[in-house]
Every structure is written in C-alpha cells, then in structure tokens.
C-alpha positions in Angstrom: -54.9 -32.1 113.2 -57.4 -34.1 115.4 -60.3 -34.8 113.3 -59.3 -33.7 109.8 -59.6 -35.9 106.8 -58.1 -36.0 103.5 -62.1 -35.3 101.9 -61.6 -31.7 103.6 -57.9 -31.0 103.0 -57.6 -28.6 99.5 -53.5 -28.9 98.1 -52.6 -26.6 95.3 -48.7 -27.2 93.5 -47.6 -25.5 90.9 -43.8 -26.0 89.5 -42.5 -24.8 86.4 -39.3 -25.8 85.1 -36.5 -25.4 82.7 -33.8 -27.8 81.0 -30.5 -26.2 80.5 -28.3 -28.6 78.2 -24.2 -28.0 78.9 -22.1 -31.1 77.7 -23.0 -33.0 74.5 -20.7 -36.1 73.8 -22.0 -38.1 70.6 -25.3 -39.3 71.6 -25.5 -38.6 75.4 -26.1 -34.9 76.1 -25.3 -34.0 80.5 -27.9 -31.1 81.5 -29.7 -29.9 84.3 -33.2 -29.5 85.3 -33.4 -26.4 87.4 -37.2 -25.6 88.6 -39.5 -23.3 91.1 -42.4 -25.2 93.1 -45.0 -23.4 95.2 -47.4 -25.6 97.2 -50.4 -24.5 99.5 -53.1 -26.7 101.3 -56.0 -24.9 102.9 -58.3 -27.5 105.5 -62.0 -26.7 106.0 -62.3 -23.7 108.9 -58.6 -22.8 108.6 -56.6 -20.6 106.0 -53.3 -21.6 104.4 -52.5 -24.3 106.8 -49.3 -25.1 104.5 -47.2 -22.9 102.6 -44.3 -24.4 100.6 -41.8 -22.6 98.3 -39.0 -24.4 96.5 -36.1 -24.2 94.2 -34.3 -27.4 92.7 -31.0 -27.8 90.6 -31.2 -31.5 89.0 -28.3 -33.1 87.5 -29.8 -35.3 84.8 -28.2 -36.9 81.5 -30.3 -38.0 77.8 -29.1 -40.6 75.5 -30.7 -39.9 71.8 -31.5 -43.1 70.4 -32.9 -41.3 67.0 -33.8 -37.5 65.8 -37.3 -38.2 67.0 -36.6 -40.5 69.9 -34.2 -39.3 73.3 -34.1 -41.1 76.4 -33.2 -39.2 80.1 -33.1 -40.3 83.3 -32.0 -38.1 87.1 -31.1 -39.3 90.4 -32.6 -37.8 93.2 -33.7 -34.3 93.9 -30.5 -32.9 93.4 -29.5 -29.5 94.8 -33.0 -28.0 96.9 -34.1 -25.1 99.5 -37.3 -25.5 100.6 -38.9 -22.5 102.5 -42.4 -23.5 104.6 -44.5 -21.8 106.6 -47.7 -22.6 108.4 -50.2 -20.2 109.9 -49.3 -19.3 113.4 -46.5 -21.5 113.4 -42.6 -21.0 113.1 -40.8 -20.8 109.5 -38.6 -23.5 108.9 -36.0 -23.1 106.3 -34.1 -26.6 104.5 -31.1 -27.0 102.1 -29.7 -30.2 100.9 -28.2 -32.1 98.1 -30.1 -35.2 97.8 -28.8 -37.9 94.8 -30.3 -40.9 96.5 -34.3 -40.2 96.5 -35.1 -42.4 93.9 -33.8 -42.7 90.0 -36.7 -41.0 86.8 -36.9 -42.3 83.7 -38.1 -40.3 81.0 -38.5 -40.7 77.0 -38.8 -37.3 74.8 -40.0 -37.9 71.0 -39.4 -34.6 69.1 -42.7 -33.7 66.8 
C-alpha cells in the first residue's frame, strides 16, 4: 500500500505444534511435526489487512546421540494448506508439498 511503513504495520502469529514419533530404528527415531499457524497484520487506519490460517504435516527424523542429548533436522515445509484472506479482497486458498524450502536443524537435551 502506497505510503505504509513497516513502523505502522502490527503482525500477530501464533502456531502451536505437536511431534508424533512412528518408526524407531536403534538410535534414529522418523516422526512428524504436524502444526496449526494463525497470522494477522493490522496497518494504521485499516482493520485486519491480513488474515492467514495454516496447517503443516512435516516429515522430520532425530538421531539420539545420549539419554539427555537428541539431534533432528526436517526438510522443507512439508505437506501445507494455507487459507488467506484480506479485507475487501478475494480468498485465496493454497496446497502443496514442499521438501525443498530449506533444511532445520535442531538439538533437544531431555532435563
């Protein structure tokens, strides 16, 4: 929008998750990351400019290097549908499967 800055652009996100473990082989354990994301950006002088709602199914695999200590990693965003809106404007509505967006890296140590 002509005019608009990031200093007056307000973005909200929340995205809670869950990790669902299926195959355990010695120390490498295949699971998936499967999650809900709700995002919303309000500009100064207009309401709910941006309205995201998502749902992701990662494929993601841990290696446990101790009891304490497991490493993880995922490719991608895996399987998505994205659902955004935008005041006044048309709904638009996107599915994909995505492996290539980038590769995470993670390290979990278990209290």
């Amino acid at each position: 929008m002509p005019g608009m800055t990031l200093s007056n652009v307000n973005a909200y996100s929340i995205n809670p998750y869950t990790c669902y473990t299926f195959v355990k082989a010695g120390n490498f354990a295949f699971f998936v990351i499967s999650g809900l994301k709700y995002r919303i950006a309000h500009a100064q002088g207009i309401e709910n400019i941006f309205n995201q709602f998502s749902v992701t199914v990662i494929p993601a695999v841990a290696y446990s290097v101790s009891d304490k200590v497991t490493l993880a990693s995922h490719l991608g965003d895996g399987l998505y549908y994205n659902h955004t809106w935008m005041k006044d404007v048309a709904r638009s509505n996107e599915f994909g499967f995505n492996l290539f967006h980038g590769i995470s890296f993670g390290a979990y140590y278990f209290f």
